[in-house]
Residue, then its C-alpha position, 0 to 999 in steps of 0.5 A: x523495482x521495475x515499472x511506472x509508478x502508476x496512480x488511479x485519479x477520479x478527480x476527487x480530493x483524495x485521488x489528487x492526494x494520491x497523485x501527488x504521492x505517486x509522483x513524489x515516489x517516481x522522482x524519488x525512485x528515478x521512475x516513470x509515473x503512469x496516470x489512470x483515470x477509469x471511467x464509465x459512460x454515465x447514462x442518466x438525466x442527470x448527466x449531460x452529453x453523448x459518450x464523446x461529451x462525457x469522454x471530453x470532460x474526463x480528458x479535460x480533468x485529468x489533463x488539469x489534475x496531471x499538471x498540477x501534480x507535476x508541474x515542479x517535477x521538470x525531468x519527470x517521465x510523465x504517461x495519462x490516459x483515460x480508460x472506458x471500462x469497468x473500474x476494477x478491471x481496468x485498475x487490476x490491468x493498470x497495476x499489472x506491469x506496474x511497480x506500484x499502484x497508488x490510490x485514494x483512500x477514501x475517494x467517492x466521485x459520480x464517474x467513479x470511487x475508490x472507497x475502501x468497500x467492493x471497489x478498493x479491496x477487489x482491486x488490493x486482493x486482485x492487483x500483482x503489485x503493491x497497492x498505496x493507499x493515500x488520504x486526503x490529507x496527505x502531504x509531502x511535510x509528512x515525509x520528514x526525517x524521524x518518520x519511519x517505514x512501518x512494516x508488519x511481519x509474521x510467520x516465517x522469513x519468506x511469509x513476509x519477504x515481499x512486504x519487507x522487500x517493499x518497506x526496505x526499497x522505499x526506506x532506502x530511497x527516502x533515507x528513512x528508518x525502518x521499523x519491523x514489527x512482529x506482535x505475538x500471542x499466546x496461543x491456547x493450550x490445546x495448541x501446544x505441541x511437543x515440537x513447539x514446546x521444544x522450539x520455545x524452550x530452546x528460545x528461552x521463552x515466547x518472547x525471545x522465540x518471536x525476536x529470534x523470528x523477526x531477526x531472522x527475517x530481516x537478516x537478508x534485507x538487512x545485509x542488501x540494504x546496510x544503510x538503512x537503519x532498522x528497529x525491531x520491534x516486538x511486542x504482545x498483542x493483535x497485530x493490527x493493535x501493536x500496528x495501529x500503535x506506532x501508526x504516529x511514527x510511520x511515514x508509511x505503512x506496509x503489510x502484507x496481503x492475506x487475500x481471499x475469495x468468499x461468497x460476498x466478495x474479495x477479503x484482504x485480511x483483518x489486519x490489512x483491513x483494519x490499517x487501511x480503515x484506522x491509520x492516518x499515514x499512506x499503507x501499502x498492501x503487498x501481494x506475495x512474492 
């Protein structure tokens, strides 16, 4: 991975979550961390001060916020700025040359939100880089041995290359196991066809047809990063499901991002959507390759 470990800060709880997340993967990884504190100049009576007052107080905390992430990291290679701009824009420019972007996962401030709603899945479904989610709650304790890196696949082996670049990448700079997991169905019976039937027959069946899958999918991170313990993990039901059912293992979750454009805005996928919502530990979004 190249680039800073980049964080967007808004001075709430979840943001400082974030931040502190961010520079405990940047130490991790022997990376810069970059901070960013998006702002717009806030106009209403209700706020006091010209643009300069306002501009202040938004140096002011993120100058407050950047130490108290960082002050036990001694060596660490540390950049904070304040943009002026539009908060998604300005997110979507912060994650262009980063290696990741890290965010609150539930952040609501007056200057500025990353609630999971317009602002959050523009950002995911615009950033070139992995987006990291990170609840409040969050804590350095809950990256422990015996806490695994989730990371879904599906498809075929490049389809979910780039999540699983990601999820081996930190695994291995956190020494931690990963777990793949693949979820299946079974499709109707119209959608059946010859060549598909052969395919499974030749499988033995649905279910070894979906670990032949899997293996092979993991075949080229497995033989890049030897040291990393891998379980495969394959199981009947919705993806977001089977996800949400091993969310308690997870150190951090990893999907990948199914992006699109609809009249009312950004969409990042079911799946992805649903993690973000309901897991308790940090997910990343990775755009693909």
């Amino acid at each position: 991975m190249t680039g800073p470990i980049t964080a967007g800060v808004d001075g709430t709880e979840e943001s400082i979550a974030a931040l502190a997340w961010a520079a405990r993967e940047a130490v991790r990884r022997g990376r810069p961390l970059r901070v960013v504190q998006a702002w717009e100049y806030a106009s209403h009576e209700a706020l006091e001060g010209d643009r300069d007052a306002q501009a202040g107080w938004v140096r002011e905390a993120l100058a407050e916020a950047v130490a108290g992430a960082t002050a036990r990291y001694s060596g660490l290679e540390v950049a904070a700025e304040a943009v002026e701009g539009p908060v998604v824009d300005t997110l979507v420019d912060a994650a262009a040359d980063a290696g990741m972007l890290v965010l609150g996962s539930r952040g609501h401030g007056a200057v500025l939100g990353f609630l999971l709603g317009s602002v959050g899945q523009q950002v995911i479904a615009d950033a070139a880089r992995p987006v990291v989610l990170v609840r409040a709650g969050d804590k350095a304790s809950d990256e422990v041995a015996g806490h695994e890196i989730v990371v879904g696949q599906d498809g075929g082996a490049e389809d979910s290359a780039a999540a699983l670049g990601f999820a081996f990448e930190t695994a291995a700079a956190r020494g931690a196991t990963v777990r793949a997991v693949r979820a299946w169905t079974l499709p109707p019976v119209f959608a059946y066809s010859p060549g598909s039937m052969r395919l499974l027959d030749d499988a033995g069946g649905p279910e070894p047809f979906e670990r032949k899958a899997l293996a092979e999918a993991l075949r080229p991170w497995r033989e890049r990063f030897p040291d990393v313990h891998v379980v495969e993990h394959v199981e009947m039901g919705s993806a977001g499901q089977v996800l949400l059912s091993v969310a308690r293992r997870a150190q951090l979750m990893v999907v990948g991002r199914r992006a699109r454009r609809t009249a009312v805005g950004a969409r990042i996928g079911s799946v992805a959507h649903g993690v973000l919502h309901h897991a308790d530990c940090p997910v990343a979004v990775v755009p693909p390759a």
